[in-house]
C-alpha positions in Angstrom: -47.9 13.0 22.3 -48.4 10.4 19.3 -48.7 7.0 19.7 -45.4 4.6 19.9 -46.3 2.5 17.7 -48.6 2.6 14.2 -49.8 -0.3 12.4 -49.0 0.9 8.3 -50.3 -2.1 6.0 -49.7 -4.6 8.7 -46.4 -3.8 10.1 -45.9 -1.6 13.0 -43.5 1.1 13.0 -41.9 2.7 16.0 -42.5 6.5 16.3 -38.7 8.0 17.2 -40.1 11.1 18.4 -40.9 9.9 21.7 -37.9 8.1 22.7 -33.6 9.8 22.9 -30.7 8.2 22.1 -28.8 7.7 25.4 -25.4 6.0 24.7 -23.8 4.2 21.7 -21.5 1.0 22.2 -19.0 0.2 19.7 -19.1 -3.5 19.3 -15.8 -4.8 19.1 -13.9 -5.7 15.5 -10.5 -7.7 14.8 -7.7 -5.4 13.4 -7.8 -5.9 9.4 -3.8 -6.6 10.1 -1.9 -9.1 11.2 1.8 -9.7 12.6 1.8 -6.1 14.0 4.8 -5.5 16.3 3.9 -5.6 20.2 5.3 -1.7 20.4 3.2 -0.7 17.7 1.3 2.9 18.9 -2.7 2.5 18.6 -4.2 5.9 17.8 -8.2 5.9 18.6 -9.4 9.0 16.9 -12.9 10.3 18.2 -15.1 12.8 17.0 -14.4 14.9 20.4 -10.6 14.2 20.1 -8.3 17.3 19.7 -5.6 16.7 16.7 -3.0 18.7 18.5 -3.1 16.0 21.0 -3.4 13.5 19.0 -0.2 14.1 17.0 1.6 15.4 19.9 1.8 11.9 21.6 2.0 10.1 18.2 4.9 11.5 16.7 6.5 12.1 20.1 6.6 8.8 20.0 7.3 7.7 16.3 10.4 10.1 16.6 12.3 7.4 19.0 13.8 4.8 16.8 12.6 1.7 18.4 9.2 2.9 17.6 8.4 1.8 14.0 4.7 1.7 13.5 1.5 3.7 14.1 -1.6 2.6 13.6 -4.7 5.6 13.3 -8.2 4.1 13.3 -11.5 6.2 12.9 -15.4 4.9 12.8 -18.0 7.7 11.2 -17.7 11.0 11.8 -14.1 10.6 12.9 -12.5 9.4 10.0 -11.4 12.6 8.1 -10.1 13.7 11.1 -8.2 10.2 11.1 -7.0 11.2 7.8 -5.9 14.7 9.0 -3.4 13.0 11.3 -2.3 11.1 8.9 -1.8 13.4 6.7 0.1 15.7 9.6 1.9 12.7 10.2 3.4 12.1 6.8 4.6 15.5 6.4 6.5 15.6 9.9 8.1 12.3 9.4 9.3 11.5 5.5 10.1 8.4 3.9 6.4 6.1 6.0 4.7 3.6 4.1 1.2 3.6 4.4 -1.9 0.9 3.8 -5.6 2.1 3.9 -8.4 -0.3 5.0 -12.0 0.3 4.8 -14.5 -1.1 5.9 -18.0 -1.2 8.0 -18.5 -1.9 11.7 -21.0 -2.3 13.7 -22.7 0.0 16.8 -25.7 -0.2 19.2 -27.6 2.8 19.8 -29.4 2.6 23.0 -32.8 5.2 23.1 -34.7 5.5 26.0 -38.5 6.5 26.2 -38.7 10.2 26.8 -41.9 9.6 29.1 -41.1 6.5 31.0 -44.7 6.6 32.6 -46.3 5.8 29.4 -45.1 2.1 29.4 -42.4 2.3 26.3 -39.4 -0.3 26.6 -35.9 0.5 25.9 -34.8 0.0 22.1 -31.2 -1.1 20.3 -30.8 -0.6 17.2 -28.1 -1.9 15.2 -26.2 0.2 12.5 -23.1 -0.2 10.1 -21.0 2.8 9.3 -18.2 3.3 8.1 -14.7 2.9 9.4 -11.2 3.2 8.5 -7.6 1.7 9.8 -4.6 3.5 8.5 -0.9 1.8 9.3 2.0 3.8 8.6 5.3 2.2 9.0 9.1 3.6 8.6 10.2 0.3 7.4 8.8 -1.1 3.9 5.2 -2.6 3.8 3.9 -5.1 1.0 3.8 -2.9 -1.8 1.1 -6.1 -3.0 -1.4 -5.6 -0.1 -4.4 -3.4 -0.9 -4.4 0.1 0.0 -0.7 0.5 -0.1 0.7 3.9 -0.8 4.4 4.3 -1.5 5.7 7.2 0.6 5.2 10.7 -1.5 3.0 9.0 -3.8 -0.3 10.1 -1.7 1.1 13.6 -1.8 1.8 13.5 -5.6 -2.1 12.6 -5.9 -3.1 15.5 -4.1 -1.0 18.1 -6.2 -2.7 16.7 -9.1 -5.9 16.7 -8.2 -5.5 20.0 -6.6 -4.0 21.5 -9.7 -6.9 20.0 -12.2 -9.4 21.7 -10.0 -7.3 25.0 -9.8 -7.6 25.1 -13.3 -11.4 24.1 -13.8 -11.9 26.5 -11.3 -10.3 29.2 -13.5 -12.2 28.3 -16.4 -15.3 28.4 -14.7 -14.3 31.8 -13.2 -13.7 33.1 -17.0 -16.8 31.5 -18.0 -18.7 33.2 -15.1 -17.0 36.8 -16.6 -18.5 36.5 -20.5 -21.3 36.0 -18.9 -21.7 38.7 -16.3 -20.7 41.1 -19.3 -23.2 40.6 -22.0 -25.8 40.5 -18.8 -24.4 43.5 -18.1 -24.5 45.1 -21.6 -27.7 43.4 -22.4 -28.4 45.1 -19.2 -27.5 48.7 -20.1 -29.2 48.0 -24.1 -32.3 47.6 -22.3 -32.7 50.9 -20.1 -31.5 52.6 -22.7 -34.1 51.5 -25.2 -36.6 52.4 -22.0 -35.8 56.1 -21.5 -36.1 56.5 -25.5 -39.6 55.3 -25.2 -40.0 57.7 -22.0 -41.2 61.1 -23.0 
């Protein structure tokens, strides 16, 4: 096994390989919103978490009236499925409001020497990633706060971004096709020059 630590032009640097990562703590970070209603539904998506479950609680709930907000939240790896539920969301109920924030927050990753024998200590190591809060509402938001997205106006986006890249795709596709012929006839020009030299 190599040694913990090297000394590389004066500064020593920890060798990972002998120590595992045994548990990561979220540290804790206000909401990026303020004067949210007390019955407002908190949805904590995790990387392990299922979306069926997920949206089967949230819109159960956001289908009773006096329910008017959810709030979905998602840190690193979980944030496109964040956005998936969202995005589920929005198409089961019409007419929600929506403001995106983004932003970075902070974890602790814990690693523990592999071989405790040889005298290693624990290690923390702080990291920022990535992390995103989205609120959708069925009553109107501040059209003036950042991130705000009118309802249909996300899914208008998407149709036009889908559509550009239908059609770049197609012309790439046609591209691809000129090409493949002449390779091809270039192709057949070739052998047939071959067998003429053949005796």
């Amino acid at each position: 096994m190599s040694a913990a630590v090297l000394k590389h032009r004066g500064v020593a640097v920890c060798i990972m390989e002998n120590y595992q990562k045994s548990k990561t703590v979220e540290k804790p970070s206000p909401l990026p919103f303020s004067n949210l209603p007390l019955d407002i539904i908190e949805m904590k998506v995790k990387d392990g978490s299922k979306i069926r479950n997920l949206m089967g609680y949230a819109i159960g709930k956001m289908e009773l009236d006096p329910v008017r907000q959810v709030l979905f939240s998602g840190a690193g790896k979980s944030i496109s499925k964040a956005i998936t539920c969202v995005e589920i969301m929005k198409r089961r109920l019409s007419g929600l409001h929506q403001i995106t924030k983004v932003f970075f927050q902070q974890i602790e990753e814990i690693w523990e020497p592999i071989v405790p024998e040889v005298g290693l200590d624990p290690l923390t190591v702080k990291r920022n990633i990535p992390a995103i809060y989205i609120l959708l509402s069925k009553d109107p938001l501040d059209t003036q706060e950042p991130g705000y997205q009118a309802p249909g106006s996300f899914d208008a986006f998407w149709v036009e971004t889908l559509k550009s890249e239908s059609q770049g795709q197609a012309k790439r596709k046609q591209g691809a096709g000129r090409g493949a012929g002449r390779a091809w006839k270039q192709s057949r020009s070739v052998t047939r020059e071959e067998s003429y030299k053949k005796p």
